[in-house]
Every structure is written in structure tokens, then in C-alpha cells.
C-alpha positions as CSV (number, residue, x, y, z in Angstrom):
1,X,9.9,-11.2,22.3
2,X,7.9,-8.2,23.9
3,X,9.3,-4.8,24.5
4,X,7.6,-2.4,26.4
5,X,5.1,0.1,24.5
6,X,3.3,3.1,25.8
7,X,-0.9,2.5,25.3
8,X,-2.8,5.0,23.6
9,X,-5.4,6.9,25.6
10,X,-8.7,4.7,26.4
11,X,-11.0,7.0,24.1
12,X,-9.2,6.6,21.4
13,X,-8.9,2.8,21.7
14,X,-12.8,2.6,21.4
15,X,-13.2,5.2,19.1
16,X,-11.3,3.5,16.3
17,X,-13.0,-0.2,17.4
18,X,-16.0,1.5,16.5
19,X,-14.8,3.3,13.5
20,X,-13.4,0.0,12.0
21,X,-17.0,-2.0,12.3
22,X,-18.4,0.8,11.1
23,X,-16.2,1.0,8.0
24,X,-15.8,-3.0,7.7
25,X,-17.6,-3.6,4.6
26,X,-14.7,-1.3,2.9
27,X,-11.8,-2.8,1.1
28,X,-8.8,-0.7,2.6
29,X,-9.2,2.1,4.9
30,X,-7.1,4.4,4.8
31,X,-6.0,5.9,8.4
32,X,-5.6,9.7,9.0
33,X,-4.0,10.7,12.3
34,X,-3.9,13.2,14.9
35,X,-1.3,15.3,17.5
36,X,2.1,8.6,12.6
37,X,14.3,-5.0,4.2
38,X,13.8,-8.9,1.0
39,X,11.1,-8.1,-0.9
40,X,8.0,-10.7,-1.7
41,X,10.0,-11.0,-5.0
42,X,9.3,-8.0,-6.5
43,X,11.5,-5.2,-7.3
44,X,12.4,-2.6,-5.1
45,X,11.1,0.7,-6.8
46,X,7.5,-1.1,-7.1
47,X,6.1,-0.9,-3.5
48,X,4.8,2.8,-3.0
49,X,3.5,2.2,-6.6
50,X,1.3,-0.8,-5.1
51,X,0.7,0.9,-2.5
52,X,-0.4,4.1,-4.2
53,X,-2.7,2.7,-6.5
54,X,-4.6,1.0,-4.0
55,X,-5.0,4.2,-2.3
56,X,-6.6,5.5,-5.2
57,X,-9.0,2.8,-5.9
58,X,-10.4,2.6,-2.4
59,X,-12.3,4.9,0.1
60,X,-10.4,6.5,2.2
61,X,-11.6,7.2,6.0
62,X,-10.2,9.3,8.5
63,X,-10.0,8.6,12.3
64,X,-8.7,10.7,14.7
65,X,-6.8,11.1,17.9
66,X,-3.7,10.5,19.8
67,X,-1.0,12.8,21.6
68,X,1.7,14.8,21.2
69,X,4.7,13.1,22.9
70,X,8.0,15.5,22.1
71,X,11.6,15.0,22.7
72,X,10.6,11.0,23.5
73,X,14.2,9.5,23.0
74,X,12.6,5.5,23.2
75,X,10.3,3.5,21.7
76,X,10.0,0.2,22.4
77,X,7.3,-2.7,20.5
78,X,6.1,-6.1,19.9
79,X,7.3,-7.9,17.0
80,X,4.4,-7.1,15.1
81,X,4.8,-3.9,15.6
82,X,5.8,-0.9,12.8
83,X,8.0,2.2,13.5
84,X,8.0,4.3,10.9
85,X,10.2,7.2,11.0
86,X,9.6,9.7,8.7
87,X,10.5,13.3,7.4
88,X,7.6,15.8,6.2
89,X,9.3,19.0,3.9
90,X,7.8,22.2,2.3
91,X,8.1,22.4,-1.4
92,X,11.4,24.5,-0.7
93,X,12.6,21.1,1.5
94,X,12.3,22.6,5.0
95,X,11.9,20.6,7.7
96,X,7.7,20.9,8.4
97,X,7.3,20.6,12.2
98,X,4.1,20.9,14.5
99,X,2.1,18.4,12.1
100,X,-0.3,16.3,14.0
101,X,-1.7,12.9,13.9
102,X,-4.7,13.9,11.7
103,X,-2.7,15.5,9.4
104,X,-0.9,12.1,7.7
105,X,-2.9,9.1,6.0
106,X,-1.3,5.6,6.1
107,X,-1.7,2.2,3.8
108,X,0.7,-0.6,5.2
109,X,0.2,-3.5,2.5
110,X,-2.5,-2.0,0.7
111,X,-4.5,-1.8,4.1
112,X,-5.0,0.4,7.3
113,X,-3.1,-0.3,10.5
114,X,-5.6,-2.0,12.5
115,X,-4.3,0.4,15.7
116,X,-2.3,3.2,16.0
117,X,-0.2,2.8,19.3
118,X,1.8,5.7,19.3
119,X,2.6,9.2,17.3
120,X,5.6,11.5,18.5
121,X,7.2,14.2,16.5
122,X,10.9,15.7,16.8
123,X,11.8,12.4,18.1
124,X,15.8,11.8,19.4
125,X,16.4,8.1,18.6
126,X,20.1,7.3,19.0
127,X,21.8,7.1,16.2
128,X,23.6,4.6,14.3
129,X,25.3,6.5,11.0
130,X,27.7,4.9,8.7
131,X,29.9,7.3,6.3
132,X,30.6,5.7,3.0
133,X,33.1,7.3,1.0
134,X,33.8,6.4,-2.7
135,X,37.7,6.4,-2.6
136,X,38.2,5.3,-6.4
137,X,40.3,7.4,-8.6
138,X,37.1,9.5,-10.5
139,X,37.2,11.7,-6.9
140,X,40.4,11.9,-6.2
141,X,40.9,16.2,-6.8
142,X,38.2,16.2,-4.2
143,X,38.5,13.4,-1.9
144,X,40.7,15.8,0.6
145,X,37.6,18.4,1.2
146,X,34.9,15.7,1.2
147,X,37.3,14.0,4.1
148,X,37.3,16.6,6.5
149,X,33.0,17.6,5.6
150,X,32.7,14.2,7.2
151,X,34.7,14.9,9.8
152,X,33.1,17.6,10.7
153,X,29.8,16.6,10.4
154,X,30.3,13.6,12.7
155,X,32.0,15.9,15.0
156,X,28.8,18.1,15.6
157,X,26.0,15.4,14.9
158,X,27.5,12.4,17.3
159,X,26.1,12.2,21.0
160,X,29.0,10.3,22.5
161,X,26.2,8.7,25.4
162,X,23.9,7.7,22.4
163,X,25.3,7.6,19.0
164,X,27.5,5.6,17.4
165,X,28.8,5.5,14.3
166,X,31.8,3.6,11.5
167,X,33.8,4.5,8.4
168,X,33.9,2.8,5.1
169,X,35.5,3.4,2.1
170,X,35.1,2.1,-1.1
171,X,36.8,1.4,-4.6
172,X,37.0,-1.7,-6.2
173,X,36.2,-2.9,-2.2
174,X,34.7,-1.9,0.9
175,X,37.6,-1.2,3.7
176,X,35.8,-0.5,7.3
177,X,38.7,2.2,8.2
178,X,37.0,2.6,11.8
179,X,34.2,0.0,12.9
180,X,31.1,0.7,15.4
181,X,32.4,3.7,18.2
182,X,31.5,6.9,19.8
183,X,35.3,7.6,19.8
184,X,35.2,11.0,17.6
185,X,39.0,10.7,17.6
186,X,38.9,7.1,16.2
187,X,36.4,8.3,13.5
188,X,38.3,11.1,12.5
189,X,41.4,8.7,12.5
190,X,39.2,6.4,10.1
191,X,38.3,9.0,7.9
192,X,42.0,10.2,7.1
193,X,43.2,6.8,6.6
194,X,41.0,6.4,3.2
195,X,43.1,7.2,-0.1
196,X,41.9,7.2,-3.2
197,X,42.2,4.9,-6.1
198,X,40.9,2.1,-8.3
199,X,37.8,1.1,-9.8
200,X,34.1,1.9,-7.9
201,X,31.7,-1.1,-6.5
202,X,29.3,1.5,-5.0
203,X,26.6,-1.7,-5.2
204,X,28.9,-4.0,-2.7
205,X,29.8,-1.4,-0.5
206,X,25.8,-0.3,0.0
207,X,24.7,-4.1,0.4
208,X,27.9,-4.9,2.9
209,X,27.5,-1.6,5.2
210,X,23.7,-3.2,5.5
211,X,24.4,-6.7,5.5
212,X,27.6,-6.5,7.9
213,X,27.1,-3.5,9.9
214,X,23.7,-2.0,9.8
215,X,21.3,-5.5,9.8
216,X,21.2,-6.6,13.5
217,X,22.7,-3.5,15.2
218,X,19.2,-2.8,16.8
219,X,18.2,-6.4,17.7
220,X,17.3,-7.0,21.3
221,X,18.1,-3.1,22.0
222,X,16.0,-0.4,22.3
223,X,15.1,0.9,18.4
224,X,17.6,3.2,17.2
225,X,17.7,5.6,13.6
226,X,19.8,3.9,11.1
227,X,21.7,6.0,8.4
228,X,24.1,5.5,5.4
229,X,26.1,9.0,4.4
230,X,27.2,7.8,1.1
231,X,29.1,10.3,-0.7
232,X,29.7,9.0,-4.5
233,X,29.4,9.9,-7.7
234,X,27.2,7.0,-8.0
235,X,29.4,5.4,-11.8
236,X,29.4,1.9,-10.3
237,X,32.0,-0.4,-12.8
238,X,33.4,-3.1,-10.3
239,X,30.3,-4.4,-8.4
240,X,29.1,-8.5,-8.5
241,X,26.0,-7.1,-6.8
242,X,23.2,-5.6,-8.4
243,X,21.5,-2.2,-7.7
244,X,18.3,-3.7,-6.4
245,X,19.7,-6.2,-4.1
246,X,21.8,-3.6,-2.8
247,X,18.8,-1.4,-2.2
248,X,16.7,-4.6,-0.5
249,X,19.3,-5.6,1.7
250,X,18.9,-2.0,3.1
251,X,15.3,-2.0,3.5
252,X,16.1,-5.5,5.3
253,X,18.6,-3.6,7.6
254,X,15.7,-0.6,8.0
255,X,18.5,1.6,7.0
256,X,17.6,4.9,5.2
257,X,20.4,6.4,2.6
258,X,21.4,10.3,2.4
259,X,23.4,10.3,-0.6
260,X,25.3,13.2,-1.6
261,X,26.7,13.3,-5.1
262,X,29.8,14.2,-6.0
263,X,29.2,15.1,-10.0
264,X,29.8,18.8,-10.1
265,X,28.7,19.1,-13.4
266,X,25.3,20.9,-14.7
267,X,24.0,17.6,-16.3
268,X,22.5,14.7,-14.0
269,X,23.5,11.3,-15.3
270,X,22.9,7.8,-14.7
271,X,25.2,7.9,-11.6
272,X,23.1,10.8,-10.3
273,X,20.0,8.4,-11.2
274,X,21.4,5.8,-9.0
275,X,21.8,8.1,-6.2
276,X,18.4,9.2,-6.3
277,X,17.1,5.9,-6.4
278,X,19.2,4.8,-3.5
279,X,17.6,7.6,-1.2
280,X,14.0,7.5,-2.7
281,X,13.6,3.8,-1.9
282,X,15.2,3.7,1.5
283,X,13.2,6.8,2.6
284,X,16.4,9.4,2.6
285,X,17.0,12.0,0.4
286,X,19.3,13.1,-2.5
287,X,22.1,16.4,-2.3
288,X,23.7,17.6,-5.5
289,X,25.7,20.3,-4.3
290,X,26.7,22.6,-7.5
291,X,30.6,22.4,-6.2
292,X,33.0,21.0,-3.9
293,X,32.7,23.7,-1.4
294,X,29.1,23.1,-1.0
295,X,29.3,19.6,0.7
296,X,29.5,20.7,4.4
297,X,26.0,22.4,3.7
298,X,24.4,19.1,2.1
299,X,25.8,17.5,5.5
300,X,24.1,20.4,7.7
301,X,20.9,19.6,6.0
302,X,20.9,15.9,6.9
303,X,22.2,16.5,10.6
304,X,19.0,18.8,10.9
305,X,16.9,16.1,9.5
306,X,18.2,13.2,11.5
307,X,17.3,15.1,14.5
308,X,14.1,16.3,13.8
309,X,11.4,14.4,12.7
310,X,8.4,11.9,12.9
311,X,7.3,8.8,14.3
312,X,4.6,6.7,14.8
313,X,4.1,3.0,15.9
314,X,1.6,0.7,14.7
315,X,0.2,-3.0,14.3
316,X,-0.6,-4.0,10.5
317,X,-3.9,-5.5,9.9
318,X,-3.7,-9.3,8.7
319,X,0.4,-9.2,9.7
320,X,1.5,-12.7,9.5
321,X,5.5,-13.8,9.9
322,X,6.5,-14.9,6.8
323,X,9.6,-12.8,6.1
324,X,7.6,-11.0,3.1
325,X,7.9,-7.5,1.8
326,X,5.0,-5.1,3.1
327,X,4.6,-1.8,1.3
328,X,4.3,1.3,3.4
329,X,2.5,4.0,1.6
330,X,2.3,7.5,3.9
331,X,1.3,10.9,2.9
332,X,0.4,14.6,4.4
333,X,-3.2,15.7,3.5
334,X,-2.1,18.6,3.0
335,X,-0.5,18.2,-0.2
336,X,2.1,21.3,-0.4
337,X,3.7,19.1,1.9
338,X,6.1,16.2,1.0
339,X,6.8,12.8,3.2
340,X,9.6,10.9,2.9
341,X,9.7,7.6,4.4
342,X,10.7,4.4,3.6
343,X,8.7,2.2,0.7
344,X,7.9,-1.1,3.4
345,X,9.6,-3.5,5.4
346,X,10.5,-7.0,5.9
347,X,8.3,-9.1,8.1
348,X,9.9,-10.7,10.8
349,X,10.5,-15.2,9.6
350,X,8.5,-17.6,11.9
């Protein structure tokens, strides 16, 4: 099934034709731009370290051009097409915006893109968002402040032409209190019908908010920015499903994580861990705000992040359809800059 896709300037077409038979004789190239899930049975956290050391081994060129497209609000591609939506930070985690295409350096499977069709930054994808809300008893002095933060930060970040979003809550079982609207008044109803109590499956609820809601909710449309707000304290005790497969099935889904603990404690533990690890691998980020009061401003961080950042489209070199696991690994050449994005994608199955 073809989409449509905007073609990158002529000179830029033959430039990189030339570049590429220029460069063929290299083992990976490694493309610098200007103006940029099941895995193949591996574990999840091993992609961008593939990835990375390839980088290292092999030369790296840089090509350059392409355009500045902003406030684009579609992208449309082939099925062997990549979007990659990414977030570039300073080391004080501020949004980093007027990058251009030269400035970033791509690997997708250990090998670059053969084109580049299309770089856009401060992008406005609709939005598809799904608030996950540990309900189990270890929150429950808490669970009435952390209700109305998501409240309010659906009510400011949700474009009712647009976005849409659900509710879930979780203890020893997911509950979807509100499924798929742009009703603000329904999610707000969903949110205050979660109570807390019982055990915590943090690993089902992850792996059904991909594998029920989040895994074909942009098939056939036009490509939208999936999300997960998963506020936890990440102590999973109930779950049949394991971390990892959680964490594939949302890389199947293309779904990225924001996860905001809810351990107010000086010390990180292993829930904290998980949380990390949820975000890392799924291209979100982490938020350990030091106290209860300090949730609304982890939520303001990620409504300034979902709408403002990157994103490129591009065909991988030797892409076949064979459902496989293809490592993404992206970085800023200017390295006081950080890029989060997520660790690959599944293949589309022939």
C-alpha cells in the first residue's frame, strides 16, 4: 500500500547517488543530514548496542542536504519506509530546536539509509496518548493528586480535531476506564473512576495498552505520535508477562513510554530501574519528581516534548519484509547534545 510522500529536491537526489558509488567499497556509511516492535530474537536493550558498535568500527561519511519543512502536521510513506521521530536535549534536558539535517548521523541495521526522503523539525503529528495509572495499594496516599495531574495535563495537551486519547488503570489488572476519545469530559470521567488497591502487573498493563490499543491505531491512516504516560512506581509483583516482552510489544506498536515515577524516596531502586528501561528502549524519557507536588511539572515537560520535535523519513538499505527487528542507531554530531529515539523497528511480514 502506497501513501503519498513529498520528493526531496532534484540536487540532492543526485548528489547522494553519487556519494553512495563513491563510498561503495565501504562497509556501512554512516549518513549525516542537513536543514533526520518483535525483535530478530534478541533482547530488547541490545539494539543501539549493535548498532553502536558498528558505528565505531566503520567509516563514517557525511552527505548533505535537504529542507526545512516546519509546522508539517502529515507525513505519509511507502511501506518501506522509516519515520523516526525523535527528541534532541541539552545536557540540562531542554528541548534543542533549529538543528538541521547535517547536524544528525544515522545507522538503520548497521547500515545507512540508502535515501533520505524527508527531514522536518517541530513537527505536530496528531496524537494518540494513553494514561496508565498504577492503582494498586503501594500509591494509594497519592493516587488523588496524581488523578487530577492527569487530568490536567490531558486537558491542556489534547487537540479535540486531532488527538485522541484513553485511560487505563492498573493493579493486579488492566481496567480501560475510558477507551479511544477526544471527549475531555469522558477522560476526565475515566480518570476519577480508577481506585486504588491490590497487587501491581505493571508488565501486563504495558504489553496490553500496546497490544490492544496502541498496535494498529495508525494503520491505513495518516502516521500519528504514539505515547504511553505511565505513572508507577515501577515494583511489578502480579505480572505473567515478562519485562522484555512488554517492552517489544511496544516497539511492535511504535509506541514511545514517558514514565513518571512515583517513589519519592532519595534512593533509586529496581522499580526506578524498570522505569528507566521502559523509556530508554522505547525512545521516551524517565521523570523522578522529588515529591508528589512535583508531578504536574514532569507532565509539562512531556506535553512540551510531544509537541516539539524531529522527524525524518527514510528507505533502509537492503530492507526486506520479514517481520525482523532493525536497529536504529541516531546521534547529534555535536555531542553536548543528547537524542532520544527509539532503539529500531519491526519490519512489516510478507
Amino acid at each position: 500500500m502506497t501513501r503519498q510522500l513529498s520528493s526531496p529536491p532534484a540536487p540532492l537526489t543526485r548528489y547522494w547517488k553519487s556519494l553512495v558509488l563513491c563510498l561503495a567499497p565501504a562497509a556501512v556509511i554512516a549518513l549525516v543530514f542537513q536543514s533526520a516492535a518483535l525483535p530478530a530474537q534478541q533482547p530488547a536493550a541490545q539494539p543501539a548496542q549493535t548498532a553502536q558498535k558498528a558505528a565505531q568500527q566503520q567509516p563514517v561519511a557525511q552527505v548533505g542536504s535537504g529542507g526545512t519543512d516546519v509546522g508539517v502536521t502529515t507525513l505519509k510513506t511507502t511501506v518501506n519506509e522509516v519515520n523516526l521521530i525523535f527528541t534532541v536535549t541539552d545536557k540540562h534536558g531542554h528541548y534543542v530546536a533549529n538543528l538541521q539535517q547535517s547536524d544528525f548521523a544515522l545507522l538503520d541495521d548497521g547500515k545507512a539509509p540508502e535515501h533520505v526522503n524527508s527531514f522536518h523539525q517541530q513537527i505536530n503529528l496528531p496524537l494518540r496518548v494513553g494514561i496508565v495509572i498504577d492503582t494498586s495499594t503501594s500509591i494509594h496516599s497519592r493516587f488523588q493528586f496524581e488523578q487530577q495531574a492527569a487530568t490536567d495535563f490531558l486537558l491542556q495537551i489534547l487537540k479535540a480535531h486531532s488527538d485522541r486519547a484513553f485511560v487505563m488503570g492498573f493493579d493486579v489488572t488492566p481496567t480501560v476506564t475510558q477507551d479511544w476519545t477526544n471527549d475531555l469530559d469522558g477522560l476526565e470521567t475515566g480518570i476519577n473512576r480508577l481506585s486504588p488497591g491490590g497487587g501491581t502487573a505493571l508488565f501486563d498493563a504495558v504489553y496490553t495498552a500496546c497490544r490492544q490499543k496502541l498496535l494498529d491505531e495508525s494503520r491505513g491512516q495518516e502516521p500519528v505520535r504514539k505515547a504511553i504516560i505511565l505513572l508507577s512506581d515501577g515494583d511489578d509483583n502480579q505480572s505473567r508477562v515478562y519485562l522484555p516482552e512488554a517492552i517489544k510489544e511496544c516497539q511492535r506498536a511504535e509506541t514511545i513510554i514517558y514514565s513518571i515515577s512515583t517513589n519519592w524516596t532519595p534512593s533509586r531502586g529496581q522499580g526506578d530501574k524498570v522505569m528507566a528501561q521502559l523509556a530508554e528502549d522505547t525512545g521516551g524519557q524517565v521523570f523522578f519528581p522529588p515529591s508528589v507536588e512535583e508531578v504536574s511539572t514532569s507532565f509539562h515537560d512531556i506535553e512540551e516534548e510531544l509537541r516539539s520535535q524531529y522527524a525524518l523519513t527514510y528507505t533502509p538499505a537492503d530492507f526486506k519484509d520479514n517481520g525482523a527487528f532493525r536497529t536504529i542507531y541516531l546521534y547529534c554530531n555535536d555531542r553536548r547534545y543528547q537524542v532520544r529515539a527509539k532503539k529500531g523497528y519491526f519490519a512489516p511480514r510478507n
